[in-house]
Phi, psi and omega in degrees: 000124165294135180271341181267006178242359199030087155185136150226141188254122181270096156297128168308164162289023175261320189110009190259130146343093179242332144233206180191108189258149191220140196274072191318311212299329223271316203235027150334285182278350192290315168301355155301300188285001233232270163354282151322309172296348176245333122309348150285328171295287177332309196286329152329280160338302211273347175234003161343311182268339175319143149303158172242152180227159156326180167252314195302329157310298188301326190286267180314325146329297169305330178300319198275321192265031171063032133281157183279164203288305183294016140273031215198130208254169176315096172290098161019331196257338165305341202275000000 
């Protein structure tokens, strides 16, 4: 491990970067969020083409299928 970056990078016998040990205690949480942001990216992705439905749509949806107007918090498009 390098010590002054915590991160080494493991080479093949070509010299090409094939894994990567990372210093957990030193860069934990920025690869925590790092990690989040690539599963967010990946769901996106993964549902790019799904229909979109309004939030008014879904609000009446819900009315209809018998919640009440108070259960149901303030939608942005009510401000």
């Amino acid at each position: 491990m390098n010590p002054t970056t915590g991160v080494t990078f493991i080479k093949d016998e070509k010299g090409a970067a094939t894994h990567v040990v990372i210093d957990w205690q030193r860069h934990g949480k920025l690869i925590g969020a790092l990690l989040e942001e690539l599963e967010d990216a990946a769901s996106i992705e993964a549902t790019k083409d799904e229909e979109t439905v309004s939030l008014a749509a879904i609000r009446k949806e819900l009315i209809a299928a018998g919640a009440s107007d108070d259960q149901l918090a303030s939608s942005p498009e009510d401000v």
